[in-house]
LUMVOKE-618611 format. One record per residue: residue number from 1; residue in three letters; x, y, z of N, C-alpha, C, O in turn. Coordinates in steps of 0.02 Angstrom, whole numbers, m for minus. Each point is the difference from the previous one (the first is absolute). Layout:
<pts>
<zadren:NUM, lumdren:ALA, n_east:X, n_north:Y, n_up:Z, ca_east:X, ca_north:Y, ca_up:Z, c_east:X, c_north:Y, c_up:Z, o_east:X, o_north:Y, o_up:Z>
...
</pts>
This chain:
<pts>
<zadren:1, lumdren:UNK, n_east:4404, n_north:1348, n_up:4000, ca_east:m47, ca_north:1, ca_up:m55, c_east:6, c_north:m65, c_up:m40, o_east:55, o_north:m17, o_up:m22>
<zadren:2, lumdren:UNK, n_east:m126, n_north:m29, n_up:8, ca_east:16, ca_north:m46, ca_up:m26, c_east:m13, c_north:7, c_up:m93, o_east:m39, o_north:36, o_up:m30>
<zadren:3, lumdren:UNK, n_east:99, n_north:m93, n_up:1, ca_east:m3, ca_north:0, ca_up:m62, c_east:m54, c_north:m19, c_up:m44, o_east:9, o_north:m10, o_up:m60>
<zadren:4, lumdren:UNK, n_east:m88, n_north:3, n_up:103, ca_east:m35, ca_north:m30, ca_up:m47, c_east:m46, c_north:34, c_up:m23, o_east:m27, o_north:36, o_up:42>
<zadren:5, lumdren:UNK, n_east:m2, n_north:m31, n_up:m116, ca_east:m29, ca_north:38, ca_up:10, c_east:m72, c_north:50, c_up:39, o_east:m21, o_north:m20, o_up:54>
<zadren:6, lumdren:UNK, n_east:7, n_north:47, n_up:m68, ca_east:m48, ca_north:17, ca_up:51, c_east:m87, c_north:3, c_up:m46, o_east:m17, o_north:39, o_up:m44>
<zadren:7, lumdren:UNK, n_east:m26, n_north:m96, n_up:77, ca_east:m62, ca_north:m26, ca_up:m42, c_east:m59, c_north:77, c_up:28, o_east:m9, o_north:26, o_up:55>
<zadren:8, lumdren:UNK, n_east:m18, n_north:m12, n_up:m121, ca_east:m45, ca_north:65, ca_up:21, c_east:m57, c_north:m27, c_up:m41, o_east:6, o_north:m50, o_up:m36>
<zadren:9, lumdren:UNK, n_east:m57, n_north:83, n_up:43, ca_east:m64, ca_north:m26, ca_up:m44, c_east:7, c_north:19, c_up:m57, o_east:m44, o_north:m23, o_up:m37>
<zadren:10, lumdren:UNK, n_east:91, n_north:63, n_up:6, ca_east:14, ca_north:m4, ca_up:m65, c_east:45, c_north:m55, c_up:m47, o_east:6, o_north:m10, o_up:m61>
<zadren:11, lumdren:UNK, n_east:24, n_north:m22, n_up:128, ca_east:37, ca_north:m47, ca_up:m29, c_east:m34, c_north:m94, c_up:m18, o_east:26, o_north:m48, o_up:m29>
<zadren:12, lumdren:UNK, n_east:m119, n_north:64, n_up:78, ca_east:m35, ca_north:m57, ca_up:m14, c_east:m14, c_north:m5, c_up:m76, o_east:m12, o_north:51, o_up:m32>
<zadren:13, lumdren:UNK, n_east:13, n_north:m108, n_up:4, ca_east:m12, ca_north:m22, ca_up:m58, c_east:m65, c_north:m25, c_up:m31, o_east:m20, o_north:7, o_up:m57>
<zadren:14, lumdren:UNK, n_east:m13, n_north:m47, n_up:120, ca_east:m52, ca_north:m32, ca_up:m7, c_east:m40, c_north:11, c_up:69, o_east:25, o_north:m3, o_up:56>
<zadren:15, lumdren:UNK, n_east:m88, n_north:14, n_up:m69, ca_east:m41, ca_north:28, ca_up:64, c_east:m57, c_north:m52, c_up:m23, o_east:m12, o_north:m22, o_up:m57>
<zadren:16, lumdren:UNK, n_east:m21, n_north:8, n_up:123, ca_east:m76, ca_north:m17, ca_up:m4, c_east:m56, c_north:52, c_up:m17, o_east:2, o_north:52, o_up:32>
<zadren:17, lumdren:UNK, n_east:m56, n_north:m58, n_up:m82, ca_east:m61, ca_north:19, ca_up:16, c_east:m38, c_north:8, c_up:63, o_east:m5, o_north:m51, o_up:34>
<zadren:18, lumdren:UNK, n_east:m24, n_north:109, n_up:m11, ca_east:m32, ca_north:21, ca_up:67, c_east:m61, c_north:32, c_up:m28, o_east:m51, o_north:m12, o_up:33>
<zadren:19, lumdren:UNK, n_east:44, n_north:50, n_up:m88, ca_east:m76, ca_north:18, ca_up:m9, c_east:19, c_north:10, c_up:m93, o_east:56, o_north:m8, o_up:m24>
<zadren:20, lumdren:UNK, n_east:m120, n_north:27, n_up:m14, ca_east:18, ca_north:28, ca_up:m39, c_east:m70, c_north:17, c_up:m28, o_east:m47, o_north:m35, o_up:20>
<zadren:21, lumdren:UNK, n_east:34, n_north:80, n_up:m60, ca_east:m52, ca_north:41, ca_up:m33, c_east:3, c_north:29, c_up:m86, o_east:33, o_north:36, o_up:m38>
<zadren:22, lumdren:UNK, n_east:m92, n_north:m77, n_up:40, ca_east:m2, ca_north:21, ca_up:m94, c_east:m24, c_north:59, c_up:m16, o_east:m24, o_north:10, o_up:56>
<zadren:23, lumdren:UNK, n_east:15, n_north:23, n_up:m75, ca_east:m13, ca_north:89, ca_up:m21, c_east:18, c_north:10, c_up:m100, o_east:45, o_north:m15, o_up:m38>
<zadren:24, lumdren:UNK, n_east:m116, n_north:49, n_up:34, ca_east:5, ca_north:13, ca_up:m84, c_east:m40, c_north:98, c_up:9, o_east:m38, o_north:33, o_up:35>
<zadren:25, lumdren:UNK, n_east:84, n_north:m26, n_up:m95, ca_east:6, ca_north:79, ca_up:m12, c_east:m27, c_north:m5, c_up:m80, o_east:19, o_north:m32, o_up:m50>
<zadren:26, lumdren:UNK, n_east:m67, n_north:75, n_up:62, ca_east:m42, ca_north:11, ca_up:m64, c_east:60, c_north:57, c_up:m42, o_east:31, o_north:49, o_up:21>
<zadren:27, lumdren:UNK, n_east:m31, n_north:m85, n_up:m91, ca_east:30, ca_north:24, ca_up:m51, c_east:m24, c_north:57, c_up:m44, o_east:m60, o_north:m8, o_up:m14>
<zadren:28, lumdren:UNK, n_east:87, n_north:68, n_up:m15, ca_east:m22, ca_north:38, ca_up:m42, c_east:m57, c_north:m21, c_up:m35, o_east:1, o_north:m59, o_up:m17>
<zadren:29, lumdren:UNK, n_east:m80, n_north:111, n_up:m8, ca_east:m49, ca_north:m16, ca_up:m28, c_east:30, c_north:m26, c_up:m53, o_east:42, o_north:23, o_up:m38>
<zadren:30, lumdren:UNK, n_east:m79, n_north:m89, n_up:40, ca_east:16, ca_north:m34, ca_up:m72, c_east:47, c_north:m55, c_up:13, o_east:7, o_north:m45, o_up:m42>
<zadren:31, lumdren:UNK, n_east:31, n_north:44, n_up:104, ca_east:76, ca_north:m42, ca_up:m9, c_east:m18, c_north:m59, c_up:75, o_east:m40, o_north:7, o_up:46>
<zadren:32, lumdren:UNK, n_east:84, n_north:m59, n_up:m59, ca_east:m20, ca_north:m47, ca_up:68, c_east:28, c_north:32, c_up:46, o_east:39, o_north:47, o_up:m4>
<zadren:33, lumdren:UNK, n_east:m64, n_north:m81, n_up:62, ca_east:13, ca_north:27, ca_up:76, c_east:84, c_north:m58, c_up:15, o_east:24, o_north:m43, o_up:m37>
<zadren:34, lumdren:UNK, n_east:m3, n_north:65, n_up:96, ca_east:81, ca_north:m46, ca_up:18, c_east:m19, c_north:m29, c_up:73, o_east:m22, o_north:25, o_up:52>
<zadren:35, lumdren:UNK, n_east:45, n_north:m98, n_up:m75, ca_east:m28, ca_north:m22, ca_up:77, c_east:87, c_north:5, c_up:21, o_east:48, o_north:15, o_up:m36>
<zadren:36, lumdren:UNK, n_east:m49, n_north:m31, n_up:109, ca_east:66, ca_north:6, ca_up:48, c_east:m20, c_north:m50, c_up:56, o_east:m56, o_north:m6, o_up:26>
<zadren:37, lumdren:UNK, n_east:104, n_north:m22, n_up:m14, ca_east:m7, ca_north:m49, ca_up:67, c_east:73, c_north:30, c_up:57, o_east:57, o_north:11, o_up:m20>
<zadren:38, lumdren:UNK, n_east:m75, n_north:m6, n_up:71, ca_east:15, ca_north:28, ca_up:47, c_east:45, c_north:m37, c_up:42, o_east:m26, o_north:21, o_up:52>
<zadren:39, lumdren:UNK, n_east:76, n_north:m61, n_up:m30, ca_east:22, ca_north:m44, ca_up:52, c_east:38, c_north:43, c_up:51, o_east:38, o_north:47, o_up:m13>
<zadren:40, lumdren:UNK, n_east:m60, n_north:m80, n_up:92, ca_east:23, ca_north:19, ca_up:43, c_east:23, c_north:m41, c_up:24, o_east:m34, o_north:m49, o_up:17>
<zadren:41, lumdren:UNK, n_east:107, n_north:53, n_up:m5, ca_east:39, ca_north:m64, ca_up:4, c_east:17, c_north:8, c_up:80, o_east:4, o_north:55, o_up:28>
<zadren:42, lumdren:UNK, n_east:6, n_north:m125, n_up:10, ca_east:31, ca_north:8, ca_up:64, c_east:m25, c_north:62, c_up:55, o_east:29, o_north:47, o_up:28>
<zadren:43, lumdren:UNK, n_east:m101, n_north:m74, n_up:m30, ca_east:m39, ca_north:39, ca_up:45, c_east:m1, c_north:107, c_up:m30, o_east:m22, o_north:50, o_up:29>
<zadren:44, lumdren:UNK, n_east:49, n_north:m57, n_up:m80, ca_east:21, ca_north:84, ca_up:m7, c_east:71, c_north:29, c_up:8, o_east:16, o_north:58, o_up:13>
<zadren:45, lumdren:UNK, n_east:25, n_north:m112, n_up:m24, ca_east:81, ca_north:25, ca_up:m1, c_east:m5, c_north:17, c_up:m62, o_east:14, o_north:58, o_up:m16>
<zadren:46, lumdren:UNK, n_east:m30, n_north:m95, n_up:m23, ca_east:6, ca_north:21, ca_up:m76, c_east:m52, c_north:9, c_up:m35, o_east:m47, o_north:m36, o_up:16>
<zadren:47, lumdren:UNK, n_east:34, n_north:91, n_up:m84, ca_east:m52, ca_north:m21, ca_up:m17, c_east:m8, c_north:16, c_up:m100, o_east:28, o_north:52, o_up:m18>
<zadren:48, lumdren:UNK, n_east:m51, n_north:m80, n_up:m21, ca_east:14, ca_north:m7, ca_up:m74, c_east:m58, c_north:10, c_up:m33, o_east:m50, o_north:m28, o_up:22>
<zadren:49, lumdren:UNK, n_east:47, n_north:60, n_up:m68, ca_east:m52, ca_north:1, ca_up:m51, c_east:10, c_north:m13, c_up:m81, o_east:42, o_north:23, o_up:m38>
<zadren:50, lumdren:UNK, n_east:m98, n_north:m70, n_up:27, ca_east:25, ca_north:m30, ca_up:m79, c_east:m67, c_north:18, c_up:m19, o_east:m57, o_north:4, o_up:24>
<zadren:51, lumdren:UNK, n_east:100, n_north:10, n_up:m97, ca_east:m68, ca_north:29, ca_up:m70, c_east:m24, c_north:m70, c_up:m25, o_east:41, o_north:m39, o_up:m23>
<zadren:52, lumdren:UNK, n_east:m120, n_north:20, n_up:28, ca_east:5, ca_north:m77, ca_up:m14, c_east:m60, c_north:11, c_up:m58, o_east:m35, o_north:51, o_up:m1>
<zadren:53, lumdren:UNK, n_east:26, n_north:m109, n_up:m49, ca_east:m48, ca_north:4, ca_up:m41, c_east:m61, c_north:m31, c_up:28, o_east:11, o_north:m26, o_up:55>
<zadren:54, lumdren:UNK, n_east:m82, n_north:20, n_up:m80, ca_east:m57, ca_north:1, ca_up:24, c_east:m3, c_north:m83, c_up:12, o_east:m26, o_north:m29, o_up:47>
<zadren:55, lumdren:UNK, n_east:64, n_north:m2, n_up:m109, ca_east:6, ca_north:m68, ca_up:8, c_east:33, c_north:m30, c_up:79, o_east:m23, o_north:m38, o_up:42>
<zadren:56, lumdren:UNK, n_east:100, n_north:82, n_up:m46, ca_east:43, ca_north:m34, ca_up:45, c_east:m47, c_north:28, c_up:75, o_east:4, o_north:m36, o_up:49>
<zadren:57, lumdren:UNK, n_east:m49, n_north:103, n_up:m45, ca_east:m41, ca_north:m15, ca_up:41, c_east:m51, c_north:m51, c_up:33, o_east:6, o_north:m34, o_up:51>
<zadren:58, lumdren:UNK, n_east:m42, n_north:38, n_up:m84, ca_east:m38, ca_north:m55, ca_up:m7, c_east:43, c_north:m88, c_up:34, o_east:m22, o_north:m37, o_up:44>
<zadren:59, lumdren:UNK, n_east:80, n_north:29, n_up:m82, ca_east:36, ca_north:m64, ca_up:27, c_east:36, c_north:11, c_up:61, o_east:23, o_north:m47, o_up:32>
<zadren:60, lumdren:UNK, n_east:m19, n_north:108, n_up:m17, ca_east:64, ca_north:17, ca_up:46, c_east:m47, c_north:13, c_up:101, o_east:16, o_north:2, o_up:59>
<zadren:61, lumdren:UNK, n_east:m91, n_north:3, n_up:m112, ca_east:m22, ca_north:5, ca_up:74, c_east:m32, c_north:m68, c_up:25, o_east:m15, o_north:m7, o_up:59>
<zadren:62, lumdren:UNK, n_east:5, n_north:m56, n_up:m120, ca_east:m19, ca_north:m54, ca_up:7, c_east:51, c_north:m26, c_up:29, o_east:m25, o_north:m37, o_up:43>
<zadren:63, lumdren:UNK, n_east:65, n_north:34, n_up:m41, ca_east:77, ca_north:m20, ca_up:24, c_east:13, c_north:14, c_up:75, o_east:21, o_north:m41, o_up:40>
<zadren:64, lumdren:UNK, n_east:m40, n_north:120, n_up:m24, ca_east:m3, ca_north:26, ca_up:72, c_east:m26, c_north:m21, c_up:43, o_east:16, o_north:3, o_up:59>
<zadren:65, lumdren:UNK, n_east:m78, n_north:m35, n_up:m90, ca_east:m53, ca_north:m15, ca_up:53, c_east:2, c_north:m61, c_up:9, o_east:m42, o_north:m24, o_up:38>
<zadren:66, lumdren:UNK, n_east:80, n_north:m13, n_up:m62, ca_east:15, ca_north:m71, ca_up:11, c_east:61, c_north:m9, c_up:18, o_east:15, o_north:m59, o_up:m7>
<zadren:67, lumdren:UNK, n_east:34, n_north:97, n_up:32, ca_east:53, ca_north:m46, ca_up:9, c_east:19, c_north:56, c_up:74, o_east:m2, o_north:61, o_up:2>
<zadren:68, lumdren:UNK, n_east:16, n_north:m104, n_up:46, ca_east:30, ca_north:46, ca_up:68, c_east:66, c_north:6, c_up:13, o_east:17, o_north:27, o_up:53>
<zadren:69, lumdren:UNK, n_east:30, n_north:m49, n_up:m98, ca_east:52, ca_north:60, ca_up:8, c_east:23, c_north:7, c_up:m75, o_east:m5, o_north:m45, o_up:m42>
<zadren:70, lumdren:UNK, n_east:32, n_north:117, n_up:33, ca_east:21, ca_north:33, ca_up:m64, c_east:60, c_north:29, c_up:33, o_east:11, o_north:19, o_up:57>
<zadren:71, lumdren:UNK, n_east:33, n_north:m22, n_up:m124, ca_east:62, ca_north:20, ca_up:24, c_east:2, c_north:57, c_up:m63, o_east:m43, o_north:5, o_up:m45>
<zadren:72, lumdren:UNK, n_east:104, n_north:38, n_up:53, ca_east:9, ca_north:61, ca_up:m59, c_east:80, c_north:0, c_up:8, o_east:31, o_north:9, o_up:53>
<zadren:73, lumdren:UNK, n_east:2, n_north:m23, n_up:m127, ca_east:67, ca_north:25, ca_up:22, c_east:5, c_north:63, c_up:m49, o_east:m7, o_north:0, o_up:m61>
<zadren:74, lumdren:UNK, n_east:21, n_north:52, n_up:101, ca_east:m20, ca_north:74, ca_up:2, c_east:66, c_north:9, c_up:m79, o_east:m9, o_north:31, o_up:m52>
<zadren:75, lumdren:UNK, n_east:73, n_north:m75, n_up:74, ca_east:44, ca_north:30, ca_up:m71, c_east:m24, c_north:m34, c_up:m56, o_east:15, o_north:25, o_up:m54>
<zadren:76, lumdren:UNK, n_east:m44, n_north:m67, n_up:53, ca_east:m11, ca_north:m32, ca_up:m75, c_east:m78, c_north:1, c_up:m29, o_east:m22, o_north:m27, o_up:m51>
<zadren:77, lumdren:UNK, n_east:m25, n_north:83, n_up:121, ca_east:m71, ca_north:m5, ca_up:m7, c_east:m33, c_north:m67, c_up:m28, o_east:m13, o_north:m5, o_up:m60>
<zadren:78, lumdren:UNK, n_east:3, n_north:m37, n_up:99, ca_east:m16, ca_north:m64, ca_up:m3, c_east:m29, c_north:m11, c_up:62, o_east:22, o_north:17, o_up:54>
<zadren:79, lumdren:UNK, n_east:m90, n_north:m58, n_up:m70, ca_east:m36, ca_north:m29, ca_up:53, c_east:m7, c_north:m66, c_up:m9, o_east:m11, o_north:m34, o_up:m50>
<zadren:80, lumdren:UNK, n_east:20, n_north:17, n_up:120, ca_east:16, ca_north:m76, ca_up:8, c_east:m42, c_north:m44, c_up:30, o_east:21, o_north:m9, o_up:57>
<zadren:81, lumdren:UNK, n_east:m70, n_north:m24, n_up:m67, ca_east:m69, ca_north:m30, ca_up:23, c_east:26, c_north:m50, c_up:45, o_east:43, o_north:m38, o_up:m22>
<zadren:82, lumdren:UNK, n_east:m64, n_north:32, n_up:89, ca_east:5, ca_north:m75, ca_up:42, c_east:48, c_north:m14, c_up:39, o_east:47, o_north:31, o_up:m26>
<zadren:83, lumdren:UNK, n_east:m30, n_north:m53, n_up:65, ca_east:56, ca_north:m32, ca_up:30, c_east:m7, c_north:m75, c_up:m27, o_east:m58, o_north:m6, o_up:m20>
<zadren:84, lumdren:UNK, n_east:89, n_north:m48, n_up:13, ca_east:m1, ca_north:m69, ca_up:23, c_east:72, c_north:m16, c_up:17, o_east:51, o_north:25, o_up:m24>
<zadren:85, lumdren:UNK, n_east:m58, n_north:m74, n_up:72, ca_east:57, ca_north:m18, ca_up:28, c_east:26, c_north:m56, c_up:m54, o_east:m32, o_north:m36, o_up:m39>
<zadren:86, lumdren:UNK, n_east:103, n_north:42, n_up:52, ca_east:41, ca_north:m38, ca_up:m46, c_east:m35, c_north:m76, c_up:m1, o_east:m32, o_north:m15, o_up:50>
<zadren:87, lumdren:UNK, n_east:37, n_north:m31, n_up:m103, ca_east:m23, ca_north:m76, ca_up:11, c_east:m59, c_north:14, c_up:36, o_east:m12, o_north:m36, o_up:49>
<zadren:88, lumdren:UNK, n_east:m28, n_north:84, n_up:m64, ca_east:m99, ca_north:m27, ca_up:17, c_east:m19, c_north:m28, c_up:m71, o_east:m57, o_north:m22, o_up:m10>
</pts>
C-alpha cells in the first residue's frame, strides 16, 4: 500500500467550465425574482450553483460568451477567465 495520498474528485480544487445555464425564479407577489447560474464543471464530474445578482448576471454572461476557457476553483468559489501562457 502506497503512502501517498489517494486523489478523488473531491480532492480537485480547480475544474474547467463544460457548460453552464442561467435560470431566474420568480419571487413572492410583490418581491424580486433570484437569478442562479449553474456550472458544470469537467464535462459533469462536478457541478455548482451560485445565487448571482441581475447585475453580476448580465456581466457574468458577457464574460461567457467571450472567453473559451473558464476555470472554477470549487473551494474558494472563484471563476477564473482565460488561460495565457506565461511571457505572452
Amino acid at each position: 500500500m502506497s503512502d501517498q495520498p489517494r486523489i478523488t474528485d473531491d480532492s480537485l480544487q480547480v475544474r474547467q467550465l463544460s457548460h453552464y445555464q442561467f435560470s431566474w425564479t420568480a419571487g413572492e407577489s410583490g418581491q424580486p425574482g433570484m437569478w442562479t447560474l449553474q456550472l458544470v464543471l469537467d464535462e459533469g464530474a462536478w457541478e455548482e450553483v451560485l445565487t448571482i445578482t441581475p447585475d453580476d448576471a448580465d456581466n457574468l454572461q458577457d464574460v461567457l460568451q467571450n472567453t473559451s476557457k473558464v476555470f472554477y476553483d470549487v473551494r474558494r468559489r472563484v471563476l477564473m477567465f482565460g488561460v495565457t501562457k506565461a511571457g505572452s
